[in-house]
RONU-816072 format. One line per field, with one value per residue: residue number from 1; residue in three letters; x, y, z negated of N, C-alpha, C in turn. Coordinates in steps of 0.1 Angstrom, whole numbers, plus 5000, padded with zeros to 4 digits. Example, Ala and Ser with C-alpha at 12.3 -4.5 7.8 and 13.67 -1.06 7.14 Angstrom:
% RONU-816072
n	(1 2);
res	(ala ser);
n.c1	(5132 5128);
n.c2	(4943 4978);
n.c3	(4922 4929);
ca.c1	(5123 5137);
ca.c2	(4955 4989);
ca.c3	(4922 4929);
c.c1	(5132 5129);
c.c2	(4967 5000);
c.c3	(4922 4921);
***
This chain:
% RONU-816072
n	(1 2 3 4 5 6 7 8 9 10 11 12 13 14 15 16 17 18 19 20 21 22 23 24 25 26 27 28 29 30 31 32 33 34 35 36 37 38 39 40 41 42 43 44 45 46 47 48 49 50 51 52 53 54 55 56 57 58 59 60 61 62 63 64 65 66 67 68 69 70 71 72 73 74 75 76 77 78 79 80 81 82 83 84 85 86 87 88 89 90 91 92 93 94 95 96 97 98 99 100 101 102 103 104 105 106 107 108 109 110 111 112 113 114 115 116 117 118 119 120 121 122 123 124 125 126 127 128 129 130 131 132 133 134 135 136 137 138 139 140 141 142 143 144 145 146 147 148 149 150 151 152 153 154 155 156 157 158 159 160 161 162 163 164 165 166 167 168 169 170 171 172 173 174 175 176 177 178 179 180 181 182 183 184 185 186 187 188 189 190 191 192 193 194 195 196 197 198);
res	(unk unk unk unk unk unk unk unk unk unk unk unk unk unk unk unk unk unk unk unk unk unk unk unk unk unk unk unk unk unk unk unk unk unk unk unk unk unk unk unk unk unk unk unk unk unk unk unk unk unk unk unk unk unk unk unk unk unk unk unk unk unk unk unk unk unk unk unk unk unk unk unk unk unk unk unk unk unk unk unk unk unk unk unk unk unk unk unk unk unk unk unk unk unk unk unk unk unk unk unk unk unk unk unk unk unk unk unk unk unk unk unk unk unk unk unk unk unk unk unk unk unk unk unk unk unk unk unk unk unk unk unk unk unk unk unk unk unk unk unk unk unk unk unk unk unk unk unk unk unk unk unk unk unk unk unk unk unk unk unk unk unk unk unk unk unk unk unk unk unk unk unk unk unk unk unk unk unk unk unk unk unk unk unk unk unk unk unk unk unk unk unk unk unk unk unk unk unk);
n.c1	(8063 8036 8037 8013 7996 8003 7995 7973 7976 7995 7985 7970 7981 7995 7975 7967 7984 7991 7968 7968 7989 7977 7958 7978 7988 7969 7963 7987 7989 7962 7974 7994 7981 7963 7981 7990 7972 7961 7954 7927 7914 7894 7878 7863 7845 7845 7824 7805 7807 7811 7833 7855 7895 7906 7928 7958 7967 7989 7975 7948 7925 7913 7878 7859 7824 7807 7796 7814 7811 7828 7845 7864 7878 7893 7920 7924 7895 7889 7882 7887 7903 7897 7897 7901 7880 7863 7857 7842 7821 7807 7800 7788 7773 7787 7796 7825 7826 7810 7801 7787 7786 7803 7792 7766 7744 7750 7736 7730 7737 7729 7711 7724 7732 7710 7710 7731 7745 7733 7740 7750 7732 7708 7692 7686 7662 7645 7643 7640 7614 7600 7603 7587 7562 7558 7560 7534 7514 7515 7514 7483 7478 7482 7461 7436 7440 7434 7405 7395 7399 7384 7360 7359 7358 7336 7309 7316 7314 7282 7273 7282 7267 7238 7237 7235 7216 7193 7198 7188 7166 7157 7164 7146 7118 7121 7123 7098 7081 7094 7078 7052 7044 7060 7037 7013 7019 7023 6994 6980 6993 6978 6953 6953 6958 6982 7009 7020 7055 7073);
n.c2	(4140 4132 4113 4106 4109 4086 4067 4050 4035 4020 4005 3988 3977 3957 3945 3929 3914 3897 3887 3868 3853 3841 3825 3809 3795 3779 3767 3752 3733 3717 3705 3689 3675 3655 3644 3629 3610 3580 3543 3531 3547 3573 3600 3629 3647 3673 3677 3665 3643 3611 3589 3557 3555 3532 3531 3550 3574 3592 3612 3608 3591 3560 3553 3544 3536 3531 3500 3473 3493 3513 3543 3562 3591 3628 3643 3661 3667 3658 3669 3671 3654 3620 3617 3583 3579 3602 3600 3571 3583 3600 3586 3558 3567 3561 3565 3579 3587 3572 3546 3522 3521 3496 3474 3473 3450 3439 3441 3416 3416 3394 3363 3342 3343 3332 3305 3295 3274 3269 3289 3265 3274 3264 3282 3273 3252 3272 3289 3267 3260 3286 3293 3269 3278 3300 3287 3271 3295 3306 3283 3283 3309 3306 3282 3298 3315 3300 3290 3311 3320 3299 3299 3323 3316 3298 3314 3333 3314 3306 3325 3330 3308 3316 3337 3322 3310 3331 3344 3321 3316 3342 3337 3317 3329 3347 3333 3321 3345 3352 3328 3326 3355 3344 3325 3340 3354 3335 3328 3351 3349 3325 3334 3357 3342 3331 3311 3282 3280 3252);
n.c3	(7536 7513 7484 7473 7495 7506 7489 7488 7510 7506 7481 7498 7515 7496 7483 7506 7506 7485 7487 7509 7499 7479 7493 7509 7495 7480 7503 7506 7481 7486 7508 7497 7484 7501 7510 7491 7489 7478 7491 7478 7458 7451 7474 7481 7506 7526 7535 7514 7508 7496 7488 7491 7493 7522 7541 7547 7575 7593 7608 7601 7578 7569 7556 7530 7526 7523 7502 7527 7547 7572 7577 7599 7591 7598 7581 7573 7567 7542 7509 7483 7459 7438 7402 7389 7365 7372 7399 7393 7378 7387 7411 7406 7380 7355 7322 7306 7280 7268 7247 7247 7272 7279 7265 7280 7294 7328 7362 7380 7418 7431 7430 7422 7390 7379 7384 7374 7345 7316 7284 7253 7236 7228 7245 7267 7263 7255 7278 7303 7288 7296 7326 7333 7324 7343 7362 7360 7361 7385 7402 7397 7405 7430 7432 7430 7450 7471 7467 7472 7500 7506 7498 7514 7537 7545 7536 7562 7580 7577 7583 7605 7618 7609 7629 7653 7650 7648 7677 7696 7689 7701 7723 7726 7727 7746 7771 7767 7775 7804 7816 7811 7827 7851 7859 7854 7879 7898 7902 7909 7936 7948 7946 7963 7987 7991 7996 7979 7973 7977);
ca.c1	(8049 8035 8034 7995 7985 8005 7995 7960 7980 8007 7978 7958 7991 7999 7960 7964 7998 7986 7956 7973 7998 7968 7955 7982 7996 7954 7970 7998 7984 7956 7981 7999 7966 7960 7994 7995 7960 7965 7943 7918 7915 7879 7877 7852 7846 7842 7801 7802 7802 7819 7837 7869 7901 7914 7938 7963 7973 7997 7963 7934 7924 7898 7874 7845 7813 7794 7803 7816 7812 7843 7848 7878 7880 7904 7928 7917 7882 7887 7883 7890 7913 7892 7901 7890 7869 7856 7846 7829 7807 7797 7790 7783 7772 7789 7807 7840 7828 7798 7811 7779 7786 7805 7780 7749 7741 7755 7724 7733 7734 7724 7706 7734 7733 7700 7711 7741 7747 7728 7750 7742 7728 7691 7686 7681 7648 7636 7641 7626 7593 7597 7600 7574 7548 7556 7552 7518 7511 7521 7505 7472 7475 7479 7452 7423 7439 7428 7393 7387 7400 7378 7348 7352 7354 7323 7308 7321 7305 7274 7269 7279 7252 7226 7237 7233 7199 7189 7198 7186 7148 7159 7159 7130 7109 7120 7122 7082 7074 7091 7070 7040 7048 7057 7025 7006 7026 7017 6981 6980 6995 6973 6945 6955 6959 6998 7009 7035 7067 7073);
ca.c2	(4136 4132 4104 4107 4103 4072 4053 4041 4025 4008 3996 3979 3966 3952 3936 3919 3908 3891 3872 3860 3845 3827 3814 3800 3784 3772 3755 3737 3722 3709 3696 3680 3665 3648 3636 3619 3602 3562 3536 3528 3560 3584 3613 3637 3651 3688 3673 3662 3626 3604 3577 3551 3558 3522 3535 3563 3575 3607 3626 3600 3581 3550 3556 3532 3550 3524 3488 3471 3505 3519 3555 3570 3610 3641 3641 3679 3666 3653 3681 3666 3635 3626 3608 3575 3586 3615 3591 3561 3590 3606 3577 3546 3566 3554 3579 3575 3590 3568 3534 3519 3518 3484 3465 3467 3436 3447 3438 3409 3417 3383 3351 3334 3344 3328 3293 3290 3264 3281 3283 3256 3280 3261 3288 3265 3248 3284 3288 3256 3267 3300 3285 3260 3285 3307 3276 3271 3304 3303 3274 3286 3319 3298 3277 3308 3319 3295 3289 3326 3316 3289 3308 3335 3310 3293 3329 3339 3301 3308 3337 3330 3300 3322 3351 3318 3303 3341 3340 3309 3324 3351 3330 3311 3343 3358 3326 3321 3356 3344 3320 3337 3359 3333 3314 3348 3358 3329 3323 3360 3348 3320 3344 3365 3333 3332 3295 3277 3270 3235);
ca.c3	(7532 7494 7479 7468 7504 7509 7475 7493 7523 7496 7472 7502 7522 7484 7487 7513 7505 7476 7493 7515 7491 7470 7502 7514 7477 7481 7516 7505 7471 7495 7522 7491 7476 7513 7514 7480 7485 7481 7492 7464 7453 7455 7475 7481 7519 7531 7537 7503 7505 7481 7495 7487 7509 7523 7550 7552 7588 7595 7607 7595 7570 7569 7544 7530 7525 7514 7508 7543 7560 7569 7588 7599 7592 7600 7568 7568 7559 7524 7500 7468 7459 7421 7396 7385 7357 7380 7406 7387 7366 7401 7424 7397 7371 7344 7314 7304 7269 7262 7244 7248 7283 7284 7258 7282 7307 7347 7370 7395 7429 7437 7420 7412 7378 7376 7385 7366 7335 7302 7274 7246 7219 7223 7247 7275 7263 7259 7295 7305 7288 7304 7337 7333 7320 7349 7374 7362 7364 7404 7409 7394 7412 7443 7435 7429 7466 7481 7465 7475 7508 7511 7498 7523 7552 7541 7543 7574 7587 7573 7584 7622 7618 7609 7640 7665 7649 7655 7690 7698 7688 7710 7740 7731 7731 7759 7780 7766 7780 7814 7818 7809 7834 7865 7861 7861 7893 7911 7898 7916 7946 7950 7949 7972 8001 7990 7997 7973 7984 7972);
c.c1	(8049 8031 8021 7987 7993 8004 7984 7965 7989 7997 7970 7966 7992 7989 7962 7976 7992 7975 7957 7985 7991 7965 7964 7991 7980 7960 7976 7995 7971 7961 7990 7992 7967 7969 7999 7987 7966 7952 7938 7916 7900 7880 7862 7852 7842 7827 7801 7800 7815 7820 7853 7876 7905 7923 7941 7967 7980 7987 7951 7934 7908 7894 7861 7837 7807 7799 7801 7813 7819 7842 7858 7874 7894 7909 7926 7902 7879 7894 7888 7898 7905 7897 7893 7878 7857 7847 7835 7817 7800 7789 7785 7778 7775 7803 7814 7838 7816 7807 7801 7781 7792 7797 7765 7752 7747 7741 7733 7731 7724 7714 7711 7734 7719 7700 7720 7737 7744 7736 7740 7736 7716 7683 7678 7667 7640 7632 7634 7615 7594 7593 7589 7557 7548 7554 7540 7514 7506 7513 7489 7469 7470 7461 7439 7425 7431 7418 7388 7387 7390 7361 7342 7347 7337 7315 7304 7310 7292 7267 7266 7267 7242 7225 7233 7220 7195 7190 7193 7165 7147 7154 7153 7120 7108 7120 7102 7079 7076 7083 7063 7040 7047 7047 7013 7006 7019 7003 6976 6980 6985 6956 6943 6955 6974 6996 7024 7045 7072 7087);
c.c2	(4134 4119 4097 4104 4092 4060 4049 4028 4011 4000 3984 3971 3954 3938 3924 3908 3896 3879 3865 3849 3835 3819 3805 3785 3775 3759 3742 3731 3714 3697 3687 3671 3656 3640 3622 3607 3587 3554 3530 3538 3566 3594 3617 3645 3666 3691 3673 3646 3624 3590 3572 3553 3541 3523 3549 3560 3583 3618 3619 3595 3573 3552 3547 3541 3544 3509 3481 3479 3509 3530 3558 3585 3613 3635 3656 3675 3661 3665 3681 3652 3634 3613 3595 3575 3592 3606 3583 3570 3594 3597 3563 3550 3561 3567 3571 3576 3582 3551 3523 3511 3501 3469 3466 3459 3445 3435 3428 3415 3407 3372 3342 3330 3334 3313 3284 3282 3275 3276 3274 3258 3274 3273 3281 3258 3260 3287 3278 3257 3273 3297 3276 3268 3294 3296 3277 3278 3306 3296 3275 3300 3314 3290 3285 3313 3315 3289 3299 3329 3310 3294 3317 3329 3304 3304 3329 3323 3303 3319 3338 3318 3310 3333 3340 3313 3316 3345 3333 3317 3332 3346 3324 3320 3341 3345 3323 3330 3354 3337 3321 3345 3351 3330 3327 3354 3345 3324 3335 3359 3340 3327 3347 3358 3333 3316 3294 3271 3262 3232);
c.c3	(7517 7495 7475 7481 7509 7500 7483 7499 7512 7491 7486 7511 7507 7481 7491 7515 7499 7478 7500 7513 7487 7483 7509 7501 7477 7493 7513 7491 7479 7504 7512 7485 7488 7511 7502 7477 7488 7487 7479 7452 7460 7455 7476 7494 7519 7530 7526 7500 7500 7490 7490 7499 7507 7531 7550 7565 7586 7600 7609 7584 7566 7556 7541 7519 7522 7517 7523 7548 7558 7585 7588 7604 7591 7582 7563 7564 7548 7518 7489 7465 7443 7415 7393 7375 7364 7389 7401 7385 7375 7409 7416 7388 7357 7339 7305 7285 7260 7263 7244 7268 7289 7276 7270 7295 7324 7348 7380 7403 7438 7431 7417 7401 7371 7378 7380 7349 7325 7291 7261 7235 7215 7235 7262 7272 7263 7268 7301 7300 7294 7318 7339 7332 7336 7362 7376 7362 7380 7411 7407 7402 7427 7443 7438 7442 7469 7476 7469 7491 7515 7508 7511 7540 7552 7546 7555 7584 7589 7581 7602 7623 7622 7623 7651 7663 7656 7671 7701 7700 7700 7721 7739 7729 7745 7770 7781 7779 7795 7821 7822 7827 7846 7865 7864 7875 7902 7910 7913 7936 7954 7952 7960 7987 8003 7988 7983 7981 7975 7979);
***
């Protein structure tokens, strides 16, 4: 046989030699990523979710997906082990290269922060106006409620008044016309040699 008609078959055994080498070197740096992951560490899921690991297993690992929720996934379904940096900047937002980032205020979760001892720079009487002005605010919002409240009942009073005087008319009409009526009816009857029945 020549050579020239067996280079095709060489170059495309050679192929597939070769992609099957990357994929499997792709494998076992994967199966070594899985294996190295710690608890408190952020991966990244096959889905795409971004979650903290708190438990390794031998083929799970509990993962918290959002505070106090905790799932347990395959150990084949985390894609990525990332670093701390990587994580924060992805799921909190916050960049590793901006120095700004530890000078601005963090947002409470709660209103704690808002009950605690003011420090003694003078800033505390500022706050006490603040507070005070926004009381009487409050209490002045409140109060135009309930004048507008008390308006519309008024209103609404007024108004059913006037729908029962009108009614009232109604049935002294129509009881008039009644009347009218019976007294003509038995005028009629008496006429005619119709007795009353008494």
């Amino acid at each position: 046989m020549n050579i020239v008609t067996l280079l095709p078959f060489i170059v495309l055994i050679g192929a597939m030699f070769l992609m099957t080498r990357s994929a499997k070197n792709k494998q076992r740096q994967a199966q070594q990523m899985r294996n190295d992951m710690q608890p408190g560490s952020g991966v990244r899921t096959i889905g795409g979710m971004y979650a903290t690991v708190k438990e390794v297993h031998d083929d799970t690992v509990l993962l918290e997906v959002a505070p106090g929720v905790h799932a347990i996934y395959a150990k084949n379904s985390v894609g990525a082990v990332l670093s701390d940096a990587e994580y924060n900047h992805i799921v909190h937002g916050i960049d590793p290269d901006d120095e700004d980032a530890t000078d601005t205020p963090v947002v409470p979760d709660d209103a704690s922060s808002l009950t605690e001892s003011v420090d003694a720079d003078g800033d505390s009487a500022d706050k006490a106006v603040a507070l005070e002005k926004t009381d009487a605010l409050e209490k002045a919002d409140t109060v135009e409620k309930a004048d507008e409240a008390a308006e519309k009942t008024d209103a609404v009073e007024k108004a059913d008044e006037a729908d029962e005087a009108d009614e009232a008319d109604v049935k002294k009409i129509d009881l008039g016309k009644d009347d009218t009526v019976a007294a003509a009816t038995s005028e009629d009857d008496k006429r005619d040699g119709g007795t009353d029945a008494k």
